[in-house]
PLY file of the C-alpha trace (Angstrom):
ply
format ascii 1.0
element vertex 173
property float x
property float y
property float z
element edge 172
property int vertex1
property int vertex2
end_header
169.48 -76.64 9.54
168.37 -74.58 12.67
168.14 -71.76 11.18
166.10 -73.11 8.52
163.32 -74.60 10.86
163.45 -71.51 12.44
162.75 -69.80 9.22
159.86 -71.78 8.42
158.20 -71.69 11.96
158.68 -68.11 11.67
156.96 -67.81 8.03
154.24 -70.59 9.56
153.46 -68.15 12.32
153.40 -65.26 10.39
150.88 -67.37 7.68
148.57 -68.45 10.38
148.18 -64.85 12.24
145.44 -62.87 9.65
143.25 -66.34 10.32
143.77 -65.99 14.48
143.30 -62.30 14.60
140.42 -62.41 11.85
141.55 -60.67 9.80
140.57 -62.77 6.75
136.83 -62.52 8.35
134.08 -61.28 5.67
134.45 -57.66 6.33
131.39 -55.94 7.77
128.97 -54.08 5.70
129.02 -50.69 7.38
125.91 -49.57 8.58
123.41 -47.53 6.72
122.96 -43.99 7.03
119.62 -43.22 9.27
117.38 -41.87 6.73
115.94 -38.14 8.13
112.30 -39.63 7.96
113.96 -42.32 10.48
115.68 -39.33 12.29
112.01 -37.60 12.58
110.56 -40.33 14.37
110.80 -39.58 18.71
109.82 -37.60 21.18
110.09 -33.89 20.78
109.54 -30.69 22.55
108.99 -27.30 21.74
112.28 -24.74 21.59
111.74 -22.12 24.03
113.47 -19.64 22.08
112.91 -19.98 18.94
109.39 -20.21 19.18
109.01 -17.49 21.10
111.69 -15.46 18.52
108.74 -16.28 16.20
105.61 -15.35 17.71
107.57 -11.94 19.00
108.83 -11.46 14.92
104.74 -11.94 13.65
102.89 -9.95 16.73
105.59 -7.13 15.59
104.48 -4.28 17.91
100.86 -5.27 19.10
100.67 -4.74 22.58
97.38 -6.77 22.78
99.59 -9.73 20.95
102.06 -9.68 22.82
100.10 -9.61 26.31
99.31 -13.38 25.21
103.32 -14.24 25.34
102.92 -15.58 29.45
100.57 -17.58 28.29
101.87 -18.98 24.57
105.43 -19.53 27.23
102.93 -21.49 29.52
101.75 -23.41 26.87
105.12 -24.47 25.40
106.75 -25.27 28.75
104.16 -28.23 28.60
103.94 -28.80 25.00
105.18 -32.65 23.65
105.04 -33.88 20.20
105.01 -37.71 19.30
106.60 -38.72 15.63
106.16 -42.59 14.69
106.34 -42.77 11.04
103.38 -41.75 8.94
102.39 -39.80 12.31
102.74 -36.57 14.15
100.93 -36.20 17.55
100.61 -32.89 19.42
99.85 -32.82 22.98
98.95 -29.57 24.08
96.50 -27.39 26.32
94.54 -30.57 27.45
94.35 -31.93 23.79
95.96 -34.31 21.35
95.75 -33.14 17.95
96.83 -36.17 15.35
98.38 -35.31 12.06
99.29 -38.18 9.11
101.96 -37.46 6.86
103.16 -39.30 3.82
106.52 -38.36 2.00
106.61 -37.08 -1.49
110.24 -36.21 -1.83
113.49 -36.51 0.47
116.29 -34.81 -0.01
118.90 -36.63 2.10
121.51 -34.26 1.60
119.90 -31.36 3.08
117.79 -33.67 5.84
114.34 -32.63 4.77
111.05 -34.49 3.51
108.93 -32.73 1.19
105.27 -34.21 2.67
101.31 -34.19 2.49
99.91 -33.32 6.11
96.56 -34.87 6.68
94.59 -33.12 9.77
91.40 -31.91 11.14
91.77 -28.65 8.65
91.99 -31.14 5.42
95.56 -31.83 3.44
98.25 -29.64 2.84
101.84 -29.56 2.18
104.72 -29.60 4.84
108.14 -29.96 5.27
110.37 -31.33 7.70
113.96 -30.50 8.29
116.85 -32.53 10.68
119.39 -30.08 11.87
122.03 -30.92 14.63
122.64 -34.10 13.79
119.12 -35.14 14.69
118.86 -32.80 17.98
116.43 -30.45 16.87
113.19 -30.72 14.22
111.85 -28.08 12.18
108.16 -28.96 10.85
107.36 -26.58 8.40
103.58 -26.28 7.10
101.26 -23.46 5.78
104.27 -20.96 6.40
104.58 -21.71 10.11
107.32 -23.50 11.47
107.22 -25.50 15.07
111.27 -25.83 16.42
111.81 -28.84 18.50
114.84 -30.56 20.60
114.28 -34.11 20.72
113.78 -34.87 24.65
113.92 -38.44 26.80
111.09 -40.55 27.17
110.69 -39.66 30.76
111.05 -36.26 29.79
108.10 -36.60 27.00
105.96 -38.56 29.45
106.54 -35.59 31.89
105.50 -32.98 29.33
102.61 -35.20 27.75
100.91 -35.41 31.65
101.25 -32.01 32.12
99.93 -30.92 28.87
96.78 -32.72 29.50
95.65 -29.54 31.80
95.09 -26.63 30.64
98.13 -24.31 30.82
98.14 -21.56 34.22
97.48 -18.24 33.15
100.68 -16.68 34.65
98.98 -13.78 37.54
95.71 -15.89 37.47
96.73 -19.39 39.14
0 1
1 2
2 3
3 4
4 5
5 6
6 7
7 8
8 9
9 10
10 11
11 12
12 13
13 14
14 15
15 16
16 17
17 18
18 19
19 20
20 21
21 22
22 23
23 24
24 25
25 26
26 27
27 28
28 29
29 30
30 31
31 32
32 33
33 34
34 35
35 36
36 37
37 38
38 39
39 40
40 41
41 42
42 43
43 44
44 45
45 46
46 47
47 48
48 49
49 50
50 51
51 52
52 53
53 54
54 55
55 56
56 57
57 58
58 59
59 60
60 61
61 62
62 63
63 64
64 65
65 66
66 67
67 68
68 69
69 70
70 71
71 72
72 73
73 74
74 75
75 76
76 77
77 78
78 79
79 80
80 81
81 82
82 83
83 84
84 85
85 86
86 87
87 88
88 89
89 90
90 91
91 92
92 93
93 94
94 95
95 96
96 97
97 98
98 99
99 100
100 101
101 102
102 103
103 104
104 105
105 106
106 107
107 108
108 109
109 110
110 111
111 112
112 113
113 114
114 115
115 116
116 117
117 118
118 119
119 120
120 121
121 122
122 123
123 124
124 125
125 126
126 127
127 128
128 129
129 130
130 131
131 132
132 133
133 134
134 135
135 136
136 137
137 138
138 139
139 140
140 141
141 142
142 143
143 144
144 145
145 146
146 147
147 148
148 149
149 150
150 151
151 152
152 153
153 154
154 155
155 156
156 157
157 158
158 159
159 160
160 161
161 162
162 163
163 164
164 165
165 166
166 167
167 168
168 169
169 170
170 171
171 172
């Protein structure tokens, strides 16, 4: 008889542990998959060098180009861009410029938005691309590409107060 009350307070306990550990509890819808126009939206700042790999690939060998590199490094040590969605703001040399963009196609798979850019030169076609898992930003329109690292907010406020001067010439400060 002892044995068989152990038995059953054994099977009892072994019964009543999924309901004390949960683990008959609804399971938990996982979470969905940030979308790369969600992943566009932040604060970003330029990429030293591969903007700068850029410019140097279209000057090519014009020395009178590239005598404008100090100042185009200037410019993107300051340089912040603001993404909220349907938005892209550029602060830069003293100015904000404001873009709108609306999304035509996504292609989740490869993180990038096929979009219409809306700015002060009319509406055109863009692209934007997520690579390292949503570190960096490639904004692609009318053949030129800006590369940016997403940055802190202190960092963007940082950037956005300095790029309301003017950039130093470098030799003329």
């Amino acid at each position: 008889m002892r044995t068989f009350i152990t038995t059953v307070g054994a099977i009892t306990t072994l019964a009543l542990m999924p309901l004390t550990f949960g683990a008959d509890a609804p399971a938990k819808k996982p979470a969905a998959a940030a979308t790369t126009e969600s992943q566009m939206v932040g604060k970003w700042a330029p990429d030293p060098g591969a903007m700068l790999a850029q410019f140097k690939k279209e000057i090519g060998d014009d020395a009178q180009s590239a005598s404008m590199l100090p100042l185009i490094q200037a410019m993107l040590q300051n340089m912040a861009v603001e993404v909220t969605k349907g938005k892209v703001i550029i602060h830069a040399m003293g100015q904000s410029q404001t873009a709108t963009y609306k999304v035509t196609k996504a292609d989740e798979t490869a993180k990038k938005v096929t979009m219409t850019v809306t700015d002060e030169d009319g509406e055109s076609g863009g692209t934007a691309t997520i690579k390292d898992g949503g570190k960096k930003l490639i904004l692609s329109k009318d053949g030129e590409d800006i590369v940016l690292n997403k940055i802190t907010d202190k960092d963007f406020e940082k950037r956005k107060v300095a790029a309301q001067q003017p950039p130093a010439i470098p030799g003329l400060e």
